[in-house]
KEVEXMI-156516 format. One line per 8 residues: number of its first residue (from 1); their letters; for each residue z, x, y of N, C-alpha, C, CB. Coordinates in steps of 0.2 Angstrom, whole numbers. Each point is the difference from the previous one (the first is absolute). Glycine has a CB too. Example, Ala and Ser with C-alpha at 12.3 -4.5 7.8 and 13.67 -1.06 7.14 Angstrom:
# residues 2
1> AS> 39 66 -28 0 -4 6 0 4 6 6 -9 -6 ~ -10 7 11 1 4 6 3 -4 5 -10 6 -3;
//
This chain:
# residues 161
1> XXXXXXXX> 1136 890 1184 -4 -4 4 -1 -6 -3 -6 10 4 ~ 5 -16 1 3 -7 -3 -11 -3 4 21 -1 2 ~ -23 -3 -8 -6 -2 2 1 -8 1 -8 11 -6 ~ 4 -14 12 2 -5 2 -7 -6 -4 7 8 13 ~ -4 -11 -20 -7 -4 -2 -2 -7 3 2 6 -10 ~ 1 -4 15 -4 -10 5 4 -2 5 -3 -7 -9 ~ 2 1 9 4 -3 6 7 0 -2 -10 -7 4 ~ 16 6 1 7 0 -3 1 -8 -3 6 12 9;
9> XXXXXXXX> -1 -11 -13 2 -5 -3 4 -5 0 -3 8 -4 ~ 2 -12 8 3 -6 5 7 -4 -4 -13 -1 6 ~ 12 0 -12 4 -5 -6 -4 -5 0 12 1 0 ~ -19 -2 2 -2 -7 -1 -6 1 -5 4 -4 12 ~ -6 1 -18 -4 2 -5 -5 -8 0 10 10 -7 ~ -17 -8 6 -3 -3 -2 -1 -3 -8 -3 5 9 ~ 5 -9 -9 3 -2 -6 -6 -5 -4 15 1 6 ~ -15 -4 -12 -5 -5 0 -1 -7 1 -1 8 -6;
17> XXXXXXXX> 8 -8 8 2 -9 3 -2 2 6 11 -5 -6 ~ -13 11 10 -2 0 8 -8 -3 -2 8 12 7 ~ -8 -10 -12 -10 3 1 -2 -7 -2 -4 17 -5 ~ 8 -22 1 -1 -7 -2 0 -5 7 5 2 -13 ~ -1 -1 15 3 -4 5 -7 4 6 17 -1 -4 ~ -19 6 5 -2 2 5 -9 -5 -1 9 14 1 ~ -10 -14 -9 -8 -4 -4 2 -5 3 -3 4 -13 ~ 9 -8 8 0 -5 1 1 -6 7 3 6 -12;
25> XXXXXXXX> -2 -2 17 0 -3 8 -5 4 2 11 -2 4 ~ -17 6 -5 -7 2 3 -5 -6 -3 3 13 0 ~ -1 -15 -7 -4 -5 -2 0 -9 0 -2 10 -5 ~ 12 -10 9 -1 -5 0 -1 -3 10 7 2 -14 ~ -6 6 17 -5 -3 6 -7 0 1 8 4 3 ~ -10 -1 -8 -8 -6 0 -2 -4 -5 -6 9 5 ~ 10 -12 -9 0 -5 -3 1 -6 4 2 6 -9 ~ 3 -3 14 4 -5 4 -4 -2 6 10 5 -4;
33> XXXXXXXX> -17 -1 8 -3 -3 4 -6 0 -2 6 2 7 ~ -9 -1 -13 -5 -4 -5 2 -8 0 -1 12 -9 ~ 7 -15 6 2 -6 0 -1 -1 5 5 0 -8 ~ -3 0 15 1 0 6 -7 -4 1 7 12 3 ~ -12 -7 -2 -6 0 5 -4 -5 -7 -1 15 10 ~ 3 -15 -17 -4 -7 -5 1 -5 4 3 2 -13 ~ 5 -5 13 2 -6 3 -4 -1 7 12 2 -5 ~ -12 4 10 -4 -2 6 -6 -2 1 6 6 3;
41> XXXXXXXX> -8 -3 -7 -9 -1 -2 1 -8 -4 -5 16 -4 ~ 6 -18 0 1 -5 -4 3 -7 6 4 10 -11 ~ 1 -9 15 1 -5 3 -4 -3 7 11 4 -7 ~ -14 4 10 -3 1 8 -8 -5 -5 6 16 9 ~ -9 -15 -14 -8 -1 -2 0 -4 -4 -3 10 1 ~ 2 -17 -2 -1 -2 -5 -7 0 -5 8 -5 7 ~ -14 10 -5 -4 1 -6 -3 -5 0 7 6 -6 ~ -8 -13 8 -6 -3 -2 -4 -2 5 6 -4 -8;
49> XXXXXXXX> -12 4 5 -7 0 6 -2 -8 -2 -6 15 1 ~ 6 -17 -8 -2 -4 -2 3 -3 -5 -7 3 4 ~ 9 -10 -5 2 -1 -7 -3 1 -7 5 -7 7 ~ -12 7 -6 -3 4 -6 -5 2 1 3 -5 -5 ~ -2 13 5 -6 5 0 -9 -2 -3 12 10 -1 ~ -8 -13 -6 -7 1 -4 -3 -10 3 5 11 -16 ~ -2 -16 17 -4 -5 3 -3 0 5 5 -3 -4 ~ 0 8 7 -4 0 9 -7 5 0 14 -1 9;
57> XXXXXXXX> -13 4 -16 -6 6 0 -7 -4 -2 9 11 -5 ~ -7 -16 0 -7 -6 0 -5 0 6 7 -9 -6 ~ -4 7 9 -4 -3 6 -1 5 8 5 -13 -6 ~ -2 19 3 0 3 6 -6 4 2 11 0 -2 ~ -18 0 -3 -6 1 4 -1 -4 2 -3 6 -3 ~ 3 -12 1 -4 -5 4 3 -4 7 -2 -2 -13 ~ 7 5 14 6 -2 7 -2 5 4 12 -6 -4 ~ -14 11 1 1 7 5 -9 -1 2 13 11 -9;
65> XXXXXXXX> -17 -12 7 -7 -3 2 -2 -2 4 -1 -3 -5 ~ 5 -4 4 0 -6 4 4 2 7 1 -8 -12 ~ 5 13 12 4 2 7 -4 6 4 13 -3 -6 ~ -18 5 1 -5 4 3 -5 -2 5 3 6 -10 ~ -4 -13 6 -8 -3 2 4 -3 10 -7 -6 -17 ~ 14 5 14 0 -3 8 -1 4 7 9 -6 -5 ~ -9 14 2 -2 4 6 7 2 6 -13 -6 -2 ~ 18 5 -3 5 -1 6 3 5 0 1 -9 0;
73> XXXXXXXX> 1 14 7 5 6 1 8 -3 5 -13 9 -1 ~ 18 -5 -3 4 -1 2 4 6 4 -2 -10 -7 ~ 6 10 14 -1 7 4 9 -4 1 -17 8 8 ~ 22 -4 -9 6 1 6 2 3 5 2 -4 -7 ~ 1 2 11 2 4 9 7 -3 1 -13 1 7 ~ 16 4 -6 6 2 4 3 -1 5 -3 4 -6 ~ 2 -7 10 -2 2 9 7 2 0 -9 -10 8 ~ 16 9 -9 6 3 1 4 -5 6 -5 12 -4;
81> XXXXXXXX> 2 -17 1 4 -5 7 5 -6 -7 -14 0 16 ~ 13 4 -21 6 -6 -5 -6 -4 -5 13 -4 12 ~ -21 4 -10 -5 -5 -4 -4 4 -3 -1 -9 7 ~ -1 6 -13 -6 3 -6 -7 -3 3 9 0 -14 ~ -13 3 14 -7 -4 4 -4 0 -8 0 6 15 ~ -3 -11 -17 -5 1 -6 -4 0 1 4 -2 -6 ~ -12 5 6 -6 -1 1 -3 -1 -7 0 5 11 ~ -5 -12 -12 -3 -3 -7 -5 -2 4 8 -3 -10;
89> XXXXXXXX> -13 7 8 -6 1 2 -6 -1 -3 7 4 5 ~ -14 -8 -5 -3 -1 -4 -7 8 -1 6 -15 3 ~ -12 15 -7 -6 4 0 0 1 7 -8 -4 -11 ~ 7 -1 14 -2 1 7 5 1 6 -8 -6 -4 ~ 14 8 2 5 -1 5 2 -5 4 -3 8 0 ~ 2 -11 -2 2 -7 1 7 -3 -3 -12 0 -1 ~ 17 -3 4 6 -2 0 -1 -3 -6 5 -1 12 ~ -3 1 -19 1 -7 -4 7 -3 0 -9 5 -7;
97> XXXXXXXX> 6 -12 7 5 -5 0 3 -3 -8 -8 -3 13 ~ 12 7 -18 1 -3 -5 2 -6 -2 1 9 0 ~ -1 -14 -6 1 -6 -1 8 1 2 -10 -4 -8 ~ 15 7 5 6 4 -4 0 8 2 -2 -9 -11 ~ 9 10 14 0 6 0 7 1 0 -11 2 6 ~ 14 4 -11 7 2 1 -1 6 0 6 -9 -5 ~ 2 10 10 1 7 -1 6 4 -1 -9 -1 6 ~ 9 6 -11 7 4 -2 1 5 1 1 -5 -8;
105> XXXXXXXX> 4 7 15 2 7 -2 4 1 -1 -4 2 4 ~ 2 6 -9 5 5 -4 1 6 0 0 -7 -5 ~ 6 10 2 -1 8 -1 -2 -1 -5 7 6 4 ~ -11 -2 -7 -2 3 -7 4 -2 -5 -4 11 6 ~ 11 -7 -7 6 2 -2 5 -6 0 -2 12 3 ~ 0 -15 0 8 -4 2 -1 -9 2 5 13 7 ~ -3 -16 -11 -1 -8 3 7 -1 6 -5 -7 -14 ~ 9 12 13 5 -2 7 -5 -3 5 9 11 -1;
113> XXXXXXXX> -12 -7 5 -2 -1 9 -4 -5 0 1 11 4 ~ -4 -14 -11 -8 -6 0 3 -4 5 -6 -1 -12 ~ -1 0 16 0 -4 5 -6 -4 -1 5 7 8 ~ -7 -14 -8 -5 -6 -2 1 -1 8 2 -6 -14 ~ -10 9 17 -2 -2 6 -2 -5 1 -1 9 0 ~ 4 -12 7 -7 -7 4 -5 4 2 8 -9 5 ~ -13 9 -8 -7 0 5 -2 -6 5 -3 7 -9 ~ 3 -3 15 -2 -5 5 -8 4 1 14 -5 6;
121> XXXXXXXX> -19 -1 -1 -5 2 3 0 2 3 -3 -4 -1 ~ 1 9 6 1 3 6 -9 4 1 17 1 -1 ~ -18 -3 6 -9 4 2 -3 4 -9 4 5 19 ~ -5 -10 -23 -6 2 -5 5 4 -5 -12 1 9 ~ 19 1 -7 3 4 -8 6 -6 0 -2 17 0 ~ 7 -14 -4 3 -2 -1 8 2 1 -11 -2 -5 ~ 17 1 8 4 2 0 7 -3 -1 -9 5 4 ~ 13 -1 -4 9 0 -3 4 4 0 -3 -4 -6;
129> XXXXXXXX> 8 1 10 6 5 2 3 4 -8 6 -10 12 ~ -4 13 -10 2 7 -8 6 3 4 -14 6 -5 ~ 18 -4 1 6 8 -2 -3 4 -1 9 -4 -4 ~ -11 7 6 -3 7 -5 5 6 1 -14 -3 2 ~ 18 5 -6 2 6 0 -2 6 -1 5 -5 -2 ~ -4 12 1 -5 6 0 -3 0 -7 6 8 9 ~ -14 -6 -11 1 -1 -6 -7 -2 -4 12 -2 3 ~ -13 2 -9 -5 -3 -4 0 -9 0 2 12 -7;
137> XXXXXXXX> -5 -13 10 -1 -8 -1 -6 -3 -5 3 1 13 ~ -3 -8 -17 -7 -4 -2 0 -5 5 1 2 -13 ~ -10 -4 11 2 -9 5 -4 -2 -8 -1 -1 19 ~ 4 -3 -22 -4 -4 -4 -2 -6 3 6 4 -10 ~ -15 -5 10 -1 -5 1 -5 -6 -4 4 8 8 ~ -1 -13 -12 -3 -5 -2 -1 -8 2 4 7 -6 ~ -10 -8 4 -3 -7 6 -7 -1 -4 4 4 15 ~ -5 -8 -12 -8 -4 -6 -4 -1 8 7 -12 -15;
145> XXXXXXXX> -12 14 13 -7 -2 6 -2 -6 -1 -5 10 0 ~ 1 -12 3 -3 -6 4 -4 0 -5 1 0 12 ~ -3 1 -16 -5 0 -7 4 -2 -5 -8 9 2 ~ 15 -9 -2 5 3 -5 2 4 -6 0 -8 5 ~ -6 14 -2 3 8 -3 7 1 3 -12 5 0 ~ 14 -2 -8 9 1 1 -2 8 5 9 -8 -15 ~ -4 8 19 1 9 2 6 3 -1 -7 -2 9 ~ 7 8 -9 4 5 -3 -1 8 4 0 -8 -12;
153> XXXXXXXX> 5 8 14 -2 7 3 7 2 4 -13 -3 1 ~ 13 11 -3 8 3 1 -3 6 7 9 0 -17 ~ -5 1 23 0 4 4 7 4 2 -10 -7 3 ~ 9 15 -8 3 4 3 0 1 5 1 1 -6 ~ 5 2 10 -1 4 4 9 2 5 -16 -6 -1 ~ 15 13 4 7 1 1 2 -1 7 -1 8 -9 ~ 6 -10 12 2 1 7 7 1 0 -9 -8 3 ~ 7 12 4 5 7 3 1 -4 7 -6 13 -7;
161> X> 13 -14 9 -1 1 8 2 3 2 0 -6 1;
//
């Protein structure tokens, strides 16, 4: 009586040049999209908000005050006809008219798609043709008031069509 101890025996042997070779291409595929996704992160983001965190940190209660005292809200719309609409508005709802006003949009992630909008006037906001692709959008806006308080103010927000 003959006892059967496994599976039958093919000639093919696990050897220990399989089981290196098998490590050494398990770890060089995720080394390999580790490096990958470094580069993408690295090249898509450049990381800087400011050229110096600790100067711009001096004065940054005293601007952040001063941008409070103006009372100003800022709202964006979409209408989906190709324009960004901006509403800057004062305590009272009132349109404000800035000395200076720029505006930047962006992704979060990515300086590819920045667009430096024209704002034009149009009945009390403000407006500008846009690209908006599906997605996470900023509008950075900077401008100095009619008092010449500097302004600073970022608006997220996402659009879907």
């Amino acid at each position: 009586m003959s006892i059967d101890a496994g599976a039958p025996d093919t000639g093919r042997k696990l050897t220990g040049w399989h089981v290196l070779a098998i490590f050494v291409g398990g770890f060089g595929i995720i080394i390999g999209v580790n490096v990958f996704m470094a580069v993408q992160a690295v090249s898509t983001f450049p990381g800087m908000e400011v050229s110096s965190s600790y100067a711009d940190s001096q004065t940054f209660d005293d601007r952040r005050f001063a941008q409070q005292a103006l009372g100003w809200t800022a709202s964006v719309e979409i209408p989906g006809d190709g324009t960004l609409v901006l509403h800057l508005v004062d305590a009272s709802g009132a349109p404000v008219n800035p000395a200076e006003l720029h505006a930047l949009l962006t992704r979060p992630t990515s300086q590819a798609e920045d667009q430096e909008l024209v704002l034009t006037r149009v009945n009390g906001a403000f407006v500008a043709p846009v690209e908006l692709g599906d997605g996470q959008w900023r509008l950075r806006l900077t401008g100095t008031a009619r008092d010449g308080t500097d302004y600073r103010h970022n608006i997220t927000f996402r659009h879907f069509q």
